[in-house]
Residue, then its C-alpha position, 0 to 999 in steps of 0.5 A: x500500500x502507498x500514501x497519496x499524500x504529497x511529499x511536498x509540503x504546501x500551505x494546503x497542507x496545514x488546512x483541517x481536513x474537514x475544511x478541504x472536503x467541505x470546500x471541494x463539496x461546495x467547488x464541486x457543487x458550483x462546477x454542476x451548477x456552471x453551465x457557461x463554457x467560458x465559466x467553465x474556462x475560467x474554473x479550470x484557470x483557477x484550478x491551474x493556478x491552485x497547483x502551481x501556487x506551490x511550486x513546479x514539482x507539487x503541479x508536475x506531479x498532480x498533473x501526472x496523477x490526473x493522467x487516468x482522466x485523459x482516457x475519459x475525456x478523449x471518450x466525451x470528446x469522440x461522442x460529442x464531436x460525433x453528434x455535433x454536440x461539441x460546446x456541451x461535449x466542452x463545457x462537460x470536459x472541463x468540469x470533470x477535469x475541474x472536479x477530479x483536479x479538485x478532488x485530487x488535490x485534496x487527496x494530495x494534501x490531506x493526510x489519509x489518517x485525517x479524511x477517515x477521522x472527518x468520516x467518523x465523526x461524519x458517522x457518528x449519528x449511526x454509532x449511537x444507533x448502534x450501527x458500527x461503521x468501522x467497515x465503511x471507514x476502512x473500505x474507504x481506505x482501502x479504495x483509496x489505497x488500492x486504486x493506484x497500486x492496481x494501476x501501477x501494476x496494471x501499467x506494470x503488466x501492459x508494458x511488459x506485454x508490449x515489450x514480448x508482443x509485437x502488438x503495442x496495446x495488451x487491451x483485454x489480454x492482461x486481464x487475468x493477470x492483473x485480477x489474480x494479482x488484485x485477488x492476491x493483495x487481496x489476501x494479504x489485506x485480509x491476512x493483515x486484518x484478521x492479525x490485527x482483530x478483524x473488523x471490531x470496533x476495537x481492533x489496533x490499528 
């Protein structure tokens, strides 16, 4: 497992993190209710200027964590341009790499630590019913964590295809690999939990 906080420090980084995701909550809120193309350019300009505030090795790295965006784009882009739609194709564009930059940025300066405490104070409501809710605080981690390792390793597995086929896109055929690979971290995650008590509420961490 790896943090997805950067480590580079930034004035960001100081911010409480109930702050930051009640803030994203509003951006965000404000992006969907934005339906001008150049409002929609400016957002993004403000977006740009927030990771370049810190410096150029705190932005060349947020870019290089949006990279998985560029797929989805490209998708919006082919359909709205095949359906002659492309000022909405645009303005839809802009506010999903508005919002995921948004969001990532908050993942970069927010330790993991400090998101799942604002989620458990979040869900302290259900704790008095008697709900438990440490399944949901750690499957949110989890999620968290497990999304660029498995993208990792999937790059991993897609360059060493290319490296022993003539064919230059894996597509569909590295699959299997990829899901025995996530099936065995898996275990492992699993293994961990059970040492460390399970899922109660009491369990170390």
């Amino acid at each position: 497992m790896i943090s997805l906080t950067s480590p580079v420090e930034t004035r960001y980084h100081r911010l409480p993190a109930g702050l930051k995701l009640g803030l994203l909550c509003v951006a965000t809120t404000g992006l969907f209710a934005l339906g001008s193309l150049w409002g929609q350019f400016a957002a993004l300009a403000v977006v740009a200027a927030l990771y370049a505030a810190p410096g150029a090795g705190f932005a060349r790295a947020g870019a290089a964590a949006l990279r998985p965006v560029a797929l989805f784009v490209a998708l919006i882009a082919v359909w709205h341009i095949a359906t002659g739609t492309l000022v909405e194709g645009t303005v839809i564009v802009l506010r999903l790499v508005s919002a995921v930059a948004l969001a990532n940025l908050v993942t970069m300066t927010t330790r993991l630590a400090d998101m799942l405490a604002v989620l458990h104070w979040i869900t302290t409501p259900l704790r008095w019913l008697g709900i438990g809710t440490r399944p949901l605080e750690l499957a949110i981690s989890l999620v968290i964590r497990f999304i660029p390792v498995l993208s990792a390793k999937g790059a991993a597995l897609a360059e060493s295809y290319r490296a022993r086929s003539a064919r230059k896109r894996p597509g569909w055929r590295i699959a299997a690999p990829l899901a025995g690979l996530a099936l065995d971290d898996a275990e492992r995650v699993a293994e961990a939990l059970r040492a460390r008590g399970g899922l109660s509420e009491g369990a170390r961490e």
